[in-house]
Each structure stands twice: as C-alpha cells, then as structure tokens.
FIDREN-155755 format. One record per residue (C-alpha): residue number from 0; residue in three letters; x, y, z. Coordinates in Angstrom, 1 decimal, decimal comma. Last residue first. Example, Ala and Ser with C-alpha at 12.3 -4.5 7.8 and 13.67 -1.06 7.14 Angstrom:
REM FIDREN-155755
PT;1;SER;13,7;-1,1;7,1
PT;0;ALA;12,3;-4,5;7,8
REM end
This chain:
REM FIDREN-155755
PT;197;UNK;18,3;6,9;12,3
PT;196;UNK;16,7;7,2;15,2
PT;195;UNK;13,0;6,3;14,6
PT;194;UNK;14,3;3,2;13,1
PT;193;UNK;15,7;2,4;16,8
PT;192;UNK;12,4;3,1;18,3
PT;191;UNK;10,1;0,8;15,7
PT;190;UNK;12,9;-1,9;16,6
PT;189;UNK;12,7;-1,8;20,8
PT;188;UNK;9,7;-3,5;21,7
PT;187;UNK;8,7;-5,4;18,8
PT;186;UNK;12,5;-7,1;18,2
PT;185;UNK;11,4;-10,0;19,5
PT;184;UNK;14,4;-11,9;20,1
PT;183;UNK;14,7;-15,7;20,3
PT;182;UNK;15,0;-19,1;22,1
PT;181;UNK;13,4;-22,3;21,2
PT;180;UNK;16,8;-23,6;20,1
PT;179;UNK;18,4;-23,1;23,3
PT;178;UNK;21,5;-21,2;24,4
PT;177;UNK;21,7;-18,4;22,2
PT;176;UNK;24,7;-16,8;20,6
PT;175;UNK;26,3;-13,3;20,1
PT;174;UNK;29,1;-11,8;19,0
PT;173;UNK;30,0;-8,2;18,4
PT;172;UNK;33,3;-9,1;19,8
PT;171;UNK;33,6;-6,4;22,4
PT;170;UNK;30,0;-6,6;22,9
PT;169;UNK;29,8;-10,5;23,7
PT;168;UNK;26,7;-11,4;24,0
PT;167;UNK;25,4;-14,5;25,7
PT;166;UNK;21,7;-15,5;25,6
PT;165;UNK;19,5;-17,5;27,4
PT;164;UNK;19,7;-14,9;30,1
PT;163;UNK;18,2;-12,7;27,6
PT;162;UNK;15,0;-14,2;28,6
PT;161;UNK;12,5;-17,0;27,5
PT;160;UNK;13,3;-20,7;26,9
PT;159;UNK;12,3;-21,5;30,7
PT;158;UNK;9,2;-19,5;30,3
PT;157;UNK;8,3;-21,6;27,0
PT;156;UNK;8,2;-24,9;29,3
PT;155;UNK;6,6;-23,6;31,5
PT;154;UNK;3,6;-22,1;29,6
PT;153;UNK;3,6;-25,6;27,7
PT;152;UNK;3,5;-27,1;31,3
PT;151;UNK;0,7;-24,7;32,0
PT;150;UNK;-1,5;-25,8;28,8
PT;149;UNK;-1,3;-23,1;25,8
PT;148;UNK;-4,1;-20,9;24,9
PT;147;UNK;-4,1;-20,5;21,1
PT;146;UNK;-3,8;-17,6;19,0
PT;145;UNK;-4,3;-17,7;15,0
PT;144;UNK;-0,8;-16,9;14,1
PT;143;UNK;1,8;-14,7;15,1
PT;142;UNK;0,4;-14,6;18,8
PT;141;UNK;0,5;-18,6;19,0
PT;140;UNK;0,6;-18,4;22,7
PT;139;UNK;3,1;-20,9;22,9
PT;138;UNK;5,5;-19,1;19,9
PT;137;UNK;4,8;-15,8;21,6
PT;136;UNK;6,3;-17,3;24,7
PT;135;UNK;9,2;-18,9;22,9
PT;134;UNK;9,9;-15,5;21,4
PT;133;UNK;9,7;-13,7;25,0
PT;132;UNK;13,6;-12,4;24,4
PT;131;UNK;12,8;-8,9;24,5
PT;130;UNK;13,3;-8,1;28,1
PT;129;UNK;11,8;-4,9;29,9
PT;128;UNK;11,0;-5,6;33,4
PT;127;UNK;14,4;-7,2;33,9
PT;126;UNK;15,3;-5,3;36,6
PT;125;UNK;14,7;-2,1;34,6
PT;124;UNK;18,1;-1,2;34,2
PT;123;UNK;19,1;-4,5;33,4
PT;122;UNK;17,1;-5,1;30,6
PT;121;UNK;17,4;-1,7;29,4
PT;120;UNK;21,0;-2,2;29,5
PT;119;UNK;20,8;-5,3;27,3
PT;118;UNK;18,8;-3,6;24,4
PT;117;UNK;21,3;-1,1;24,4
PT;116;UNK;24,1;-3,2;23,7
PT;115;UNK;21,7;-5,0;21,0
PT;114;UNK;21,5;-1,8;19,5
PT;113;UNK;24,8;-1,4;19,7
PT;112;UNK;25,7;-4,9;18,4
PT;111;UNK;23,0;-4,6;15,3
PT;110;UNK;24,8;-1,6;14,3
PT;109;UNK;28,1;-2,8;14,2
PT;108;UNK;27,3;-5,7;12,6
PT;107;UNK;26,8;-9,3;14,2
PT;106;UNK;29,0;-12,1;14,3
PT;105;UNK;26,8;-15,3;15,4
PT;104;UNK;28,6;-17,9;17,6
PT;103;UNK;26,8;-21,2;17,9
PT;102;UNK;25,8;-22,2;20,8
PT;101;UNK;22,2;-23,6;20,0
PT;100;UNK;22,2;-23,3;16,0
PT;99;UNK;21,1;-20,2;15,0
PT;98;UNK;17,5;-18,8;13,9
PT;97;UNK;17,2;-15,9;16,4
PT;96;UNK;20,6;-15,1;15,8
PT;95;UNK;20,1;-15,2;11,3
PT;94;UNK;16,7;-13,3;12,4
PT;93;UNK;18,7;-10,6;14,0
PT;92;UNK;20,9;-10,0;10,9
PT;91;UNK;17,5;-10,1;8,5
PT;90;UNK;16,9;-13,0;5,6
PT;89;UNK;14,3;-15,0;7,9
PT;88;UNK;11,8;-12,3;7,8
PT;87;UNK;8,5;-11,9;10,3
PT;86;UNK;11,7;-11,1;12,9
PT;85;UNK;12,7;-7,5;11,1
PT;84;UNK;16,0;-5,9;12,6
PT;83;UNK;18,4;-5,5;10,3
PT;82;UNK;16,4;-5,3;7,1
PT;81;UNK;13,9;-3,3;9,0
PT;80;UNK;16,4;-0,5;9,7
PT;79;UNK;17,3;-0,2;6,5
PT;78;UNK;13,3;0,4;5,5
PT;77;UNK;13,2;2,7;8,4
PT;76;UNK;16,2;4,5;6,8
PT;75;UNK;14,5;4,5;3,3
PT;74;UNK;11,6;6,1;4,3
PT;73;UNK;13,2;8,6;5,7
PT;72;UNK;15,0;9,8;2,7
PT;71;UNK;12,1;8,5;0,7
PT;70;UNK;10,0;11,3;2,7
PT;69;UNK;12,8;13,9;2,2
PT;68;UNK;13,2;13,6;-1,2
PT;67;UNK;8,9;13,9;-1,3
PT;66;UNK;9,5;17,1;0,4
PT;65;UNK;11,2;18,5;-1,8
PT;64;UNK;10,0;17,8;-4,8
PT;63;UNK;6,9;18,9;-3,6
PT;62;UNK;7,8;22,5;-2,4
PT;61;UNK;9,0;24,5;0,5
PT;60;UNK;8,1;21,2;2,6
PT;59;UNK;5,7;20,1;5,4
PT;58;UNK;5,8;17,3;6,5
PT;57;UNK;3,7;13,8;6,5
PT;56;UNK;4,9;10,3;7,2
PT;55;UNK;2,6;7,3;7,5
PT;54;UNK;4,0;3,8;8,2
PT;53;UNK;1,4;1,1;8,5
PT;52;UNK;2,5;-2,1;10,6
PT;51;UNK;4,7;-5,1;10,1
PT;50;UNK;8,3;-2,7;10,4
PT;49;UNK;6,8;-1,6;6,9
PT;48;UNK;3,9;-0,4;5,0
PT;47;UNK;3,5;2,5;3,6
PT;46;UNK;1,9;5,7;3,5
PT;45;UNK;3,7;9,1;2,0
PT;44;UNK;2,4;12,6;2,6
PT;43;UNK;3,5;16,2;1,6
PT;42;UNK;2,3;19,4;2,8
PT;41;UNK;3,0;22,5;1,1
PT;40;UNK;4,9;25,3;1,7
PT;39;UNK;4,7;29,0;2,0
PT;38;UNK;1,7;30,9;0,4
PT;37;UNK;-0,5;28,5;2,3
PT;36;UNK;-3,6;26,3;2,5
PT;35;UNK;-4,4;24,9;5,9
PT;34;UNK;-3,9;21,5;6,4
PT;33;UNK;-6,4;18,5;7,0
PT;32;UNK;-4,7;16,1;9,6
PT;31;UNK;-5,4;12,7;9,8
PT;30;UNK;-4,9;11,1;13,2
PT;29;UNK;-1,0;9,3;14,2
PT;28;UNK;-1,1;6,9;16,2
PT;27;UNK;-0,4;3,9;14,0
PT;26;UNK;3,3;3,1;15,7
PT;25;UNK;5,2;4,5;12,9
PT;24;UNK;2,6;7,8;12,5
PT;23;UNK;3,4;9,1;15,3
PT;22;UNK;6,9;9,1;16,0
PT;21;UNK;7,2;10,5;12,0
PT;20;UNK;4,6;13,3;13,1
PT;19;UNK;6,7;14,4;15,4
PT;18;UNK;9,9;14,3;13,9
PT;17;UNK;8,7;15,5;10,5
PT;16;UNK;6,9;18,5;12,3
PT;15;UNK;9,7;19,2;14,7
PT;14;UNK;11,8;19,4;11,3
PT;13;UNK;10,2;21,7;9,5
PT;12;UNK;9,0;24,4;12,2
PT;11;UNK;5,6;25,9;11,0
PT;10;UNK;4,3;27,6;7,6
PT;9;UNK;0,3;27,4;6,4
PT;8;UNK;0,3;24,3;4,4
PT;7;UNK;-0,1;23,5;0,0
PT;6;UNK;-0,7;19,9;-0,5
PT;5;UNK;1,1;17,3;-1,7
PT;4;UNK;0,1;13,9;-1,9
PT;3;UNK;1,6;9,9;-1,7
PT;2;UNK;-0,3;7,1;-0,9
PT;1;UNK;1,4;3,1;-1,1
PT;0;UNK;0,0;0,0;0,0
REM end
C-alpha cells in the first residue's frame, strides 16, 4: 500500500513536524490532519507499510519535490532499519541469531551490536522488566498466528526458553549466541524506536 500527496500548508517548524509526526505515525497513532492552504509550503504525505505495521509520514516542505526527497530519505532508513532488525523475515541479521544453531557464535554488525548493547542495558536497568527475548512465549501463545491458549506445562516450558539470560553477548566481539533452540528476540519492543533514530 502506497499514498503519496502534496498539498499546500500554512508555515511551522520543518523538522519538529517531520519528527513528530514521523513518531506518530510509525506506531499507527497518528490522526489525519487537513492542512491549511499556504503561500509557503505545502504538505506532503507518504503511506506504507513496513516494520509489520502502517507507516505514515507527513511534513511540510517549501515544495513537492522536496519534500517527497525527504519522505524516501526517511523512508529508506526505516526500510534499513527493518532489514536489520525484522523477525517476520528470515533473511534479517537478527533473524540469522534468532535462527542459530544452540551455541553457535553469530558475528553481528556494528549496528545490530549497539543496539543490541542497548537492548541489554534496558534489561538491566529495569530489573528485567523490559526483556525482548519472549519469542518462545509468543510461539506458545500462538500470537503470530491464530492464538491458542497453551496448557501450564507448555507455559513452562516456553518460560524456561524465554529471557536474555538464554543469551550470551559479547559486545567487544559483536558476537552473540543463544542457548536453546526455542529461544529468540522480538525485536517489537525496541525496533520501531531504533528506526526512529536513524
């Protein structure tokens, strides 16, 4: 699904626009906006999808060229972004962890190891309250699929798979590896953030 339009817009500040209505829009939150007509700009709006939800990002530009350079300028970061971090794929760098053999060393990229690096320190600094690793929980609970209540020793079983204690990561070496095959990352909680960023 793809909608772009430009539109002419009463002026405001650029960039706390895009940045807003960027955040916005990449978790689904953002409302439609009707601009007001202006001497000054116009207001330009791409829809997509990407990150496995609906992407809207709308600015406002000096003209349409413009502004639709800056749209596939930010679309294409998300979209890099994605490729590194995307679980629904299996040709991503955290899929290629999440799909390793038990043990097995994975070298990861500089930018997958920072944000893993910060993944980690969130862990921690919340106590473990935030913790991406619930793959095996997801997987029980059949949350990519058509749901499914699991039995308490499935639950158990999938708790004891789930945590980034069943990982080890090496930051130094930009390494990582996890300890059992029903292990893996959801990058939900963290990935929409990081494309955010770039």
């Amino acid at each position: 699904m793809l909608r772009q339009q430009a539109r002419p817009v009463s002026p405001r500040p650029r960039a706390a626009v895009l940045a807003l209505l960027c955040s916005a829009a990449l978790v689904g939150a953002a409302a439609p906006r009707t601009p007001v007509a202006g001497p000054d700009g116009v207001w330009v709006e791409r829809e997509t999808a990407l990150m496995g939800t609906r992407l809207r990002i709308a600015l406002e530009a000096p003209g349409r060229e413009a502004g639709f350079s800056a749209i596939e300028a930010a679309v294409a970061g998300v979209r890099a972004m994605d490729d590194v971090l995307s679980t629904w794929r299996e040709d991503t760098e955290l899929a290629a962890v999440n799909n390793a053999v038990p043990k097995a060393q994975v070298l990861l990229s500089p930018r997958l190891s920072g944000i893993l690096a910060e993944v980690w320190r969130w862990q921690l600094e919340t106590g473990g309250a935030f913790d991406p690793a619930i793959g095996a929980l997801v997987d029980a609970w059949d949350l990519r699929g058509k749901g499914r209540r699991p039995s308490p020793a499935e639950l158990e079983c999938a708790r004891e798979a789930t945590g980034l204690g069943r990982f080890s990561f090496d930051e130094d070496a930009r390494t990582m590896a996890r300890a059992d095959g029903r292990s893996w990352i959801d990058a939900g909680g963290f990935g929409k953030g990081a494309a955010l960023r770039e």
